[in-house]
C-alpha positions in Angstrom: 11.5 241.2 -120.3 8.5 243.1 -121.9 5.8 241.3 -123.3 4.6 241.6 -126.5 1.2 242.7 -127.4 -0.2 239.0 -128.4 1.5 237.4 -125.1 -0.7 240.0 -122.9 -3.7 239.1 -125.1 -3.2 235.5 -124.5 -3.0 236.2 -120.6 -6.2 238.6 -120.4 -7.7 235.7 -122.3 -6.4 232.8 -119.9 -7.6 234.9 -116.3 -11.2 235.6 -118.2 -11.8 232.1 -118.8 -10.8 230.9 -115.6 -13.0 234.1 -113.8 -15.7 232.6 -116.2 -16.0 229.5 -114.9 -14.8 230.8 -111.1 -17.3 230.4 -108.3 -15.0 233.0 -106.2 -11.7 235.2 -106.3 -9.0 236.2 -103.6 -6.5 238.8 -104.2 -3.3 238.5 -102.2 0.1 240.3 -101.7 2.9 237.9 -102.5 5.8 240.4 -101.9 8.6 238.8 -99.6 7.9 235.2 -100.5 10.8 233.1 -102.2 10.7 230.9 -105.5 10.5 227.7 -103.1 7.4 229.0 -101.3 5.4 230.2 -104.5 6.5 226.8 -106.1 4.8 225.1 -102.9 1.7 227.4 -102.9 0.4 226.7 -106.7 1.2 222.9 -105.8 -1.0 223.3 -102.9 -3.4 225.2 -105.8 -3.6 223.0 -108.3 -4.2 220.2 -105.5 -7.2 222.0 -104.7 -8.8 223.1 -108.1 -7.5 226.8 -107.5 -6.3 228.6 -110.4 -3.5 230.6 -109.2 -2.0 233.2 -111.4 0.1 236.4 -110.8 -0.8 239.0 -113.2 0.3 242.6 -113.9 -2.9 244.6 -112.2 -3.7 246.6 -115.8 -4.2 242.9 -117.0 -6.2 241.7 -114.5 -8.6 244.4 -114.4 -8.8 244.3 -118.3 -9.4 239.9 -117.4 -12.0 240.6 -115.0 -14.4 242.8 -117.1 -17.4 241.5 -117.7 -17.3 238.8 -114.8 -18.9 239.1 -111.0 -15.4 239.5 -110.8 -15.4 243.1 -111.6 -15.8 244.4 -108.2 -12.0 243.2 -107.3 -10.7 246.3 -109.4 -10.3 248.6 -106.7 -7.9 246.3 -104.9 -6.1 245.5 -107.9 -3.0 247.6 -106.1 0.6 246.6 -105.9 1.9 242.9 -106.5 -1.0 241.0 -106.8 -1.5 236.8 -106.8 -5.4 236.2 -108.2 -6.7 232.6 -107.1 -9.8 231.4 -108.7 -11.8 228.9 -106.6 -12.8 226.2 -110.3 -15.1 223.3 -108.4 -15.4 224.8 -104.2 -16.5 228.5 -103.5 -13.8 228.0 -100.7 -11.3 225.8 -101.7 -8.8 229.3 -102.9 -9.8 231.0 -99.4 -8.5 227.8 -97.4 -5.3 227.5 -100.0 -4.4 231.2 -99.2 -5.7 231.1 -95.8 -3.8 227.8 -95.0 -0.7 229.0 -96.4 -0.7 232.5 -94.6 -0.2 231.2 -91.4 2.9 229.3 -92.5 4.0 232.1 -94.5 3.9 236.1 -92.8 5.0 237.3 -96.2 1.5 236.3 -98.2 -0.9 239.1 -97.0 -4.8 238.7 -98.6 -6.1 241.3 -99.6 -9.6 241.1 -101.1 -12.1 238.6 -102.0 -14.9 238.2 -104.0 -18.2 235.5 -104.2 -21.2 236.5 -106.1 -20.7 239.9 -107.5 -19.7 241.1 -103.8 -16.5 242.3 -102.9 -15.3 240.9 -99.2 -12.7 242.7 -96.8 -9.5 240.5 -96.3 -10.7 239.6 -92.8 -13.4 237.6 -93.9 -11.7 235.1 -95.5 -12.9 232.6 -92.8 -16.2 233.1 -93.5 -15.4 231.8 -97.0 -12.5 229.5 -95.8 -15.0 227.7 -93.4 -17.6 226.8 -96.2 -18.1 223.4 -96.7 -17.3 221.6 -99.5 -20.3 220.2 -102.6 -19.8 216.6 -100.4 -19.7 218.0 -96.5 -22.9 219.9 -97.8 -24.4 217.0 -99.2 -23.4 215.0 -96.2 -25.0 217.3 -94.2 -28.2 217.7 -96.5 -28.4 213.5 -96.2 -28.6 214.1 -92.2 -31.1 216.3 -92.0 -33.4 214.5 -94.1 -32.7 211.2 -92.4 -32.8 212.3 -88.7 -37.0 212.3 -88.4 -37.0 208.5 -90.0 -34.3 207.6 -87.5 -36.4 209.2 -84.8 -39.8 207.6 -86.0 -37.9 203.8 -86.2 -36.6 204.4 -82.7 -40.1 205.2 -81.7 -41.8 202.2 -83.2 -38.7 199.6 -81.6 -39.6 201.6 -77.6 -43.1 199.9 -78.2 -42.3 195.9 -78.1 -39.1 196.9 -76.2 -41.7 198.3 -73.1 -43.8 195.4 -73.3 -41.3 193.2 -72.9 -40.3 194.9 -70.1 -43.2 195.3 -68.2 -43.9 191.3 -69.1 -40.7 190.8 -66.9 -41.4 192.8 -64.2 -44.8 191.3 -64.1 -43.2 187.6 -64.4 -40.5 188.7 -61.4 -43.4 189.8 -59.8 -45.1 186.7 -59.4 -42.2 184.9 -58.9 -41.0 187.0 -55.8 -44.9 186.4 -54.9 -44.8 182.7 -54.8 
């Protein structure tokens, strides 16, 4: 069924907002995969904050213009599923990534954080990025390790002396 003129208006519209507000894109081969799986994989998506959208590759190009998302054009080639990571630069490349290993048929093709287009096998490097609370997690132990350290430092102090008290006390005592 073709679409109408308005109906691809409304869907270059719907990808450029969501590139808009994207913090990064993966492009991925969905050929071979069955209603049940694609069904399960925007679940998994929409789980995850990922906008998830396949798109004829004339109208994603046109929905990319204008966005850091430009530099995806190139391998805008052949059935193409765009995923949109909304509220974790990663959270699309772990949906994708996740779901490939279940699924043989889902190949990745491209990616894209920042302006920069990625190769397909570095997905990990942007699958393995933490999350906004593993970073702050991580943040909050860095800043708390040298105040740990310094109250450690400051309990050795009366801990020794007690200590050397004892010795002294079984000392004497073996003495008398």
């Amino acid at each position: 069924m073709a679409l109408g003129l308005e109906d691809k208006k409304a869907i270059v519209a719907g990808v450029n907002e969501a590139a808009q507000s994207a913090l990064s894109a993966v492009i991925a081969d969905y050929r071979g995969l069955t209603v049940d799986q694609m069904t399960a994989l925007r679940s998994e998506a929409r789980k995850n904050g990922v906008y998830l959208k396949v798109v004829r590759n004339t109208l994603a190009k046109r929905a990319v213009q204008g966005t850091e998302f430009e530099c995806l054009n190139e391998a805008l080639v052949g059935p193409t599923i765009l995923a949109f990571s909304q509220e974790d630069p990663g959270a699309a490349a772990r949906v994708l990534k996740d779901f490939a290993k279940e699924n043989d048929a889902l190949e990745v093709k491209a990616l894209s954080i920042g302006g920069k287009l990625l190769g397909a096998e570095q997905i990990d490097v942007l699958a393995k990025m933490p999350t906004l609370d593993q970073a702050r997690a991580m943040l909050m132990s860095v800043m708390i390790a040298p105040v740990t350290k310094l109250a450690r430092t400051l309990n050795e102090f009366p801990a020794k002396i007690t200590r050397v008290m004892a010795a002294v006390a079984d000392e004497k005592k073996n003495a008398a």
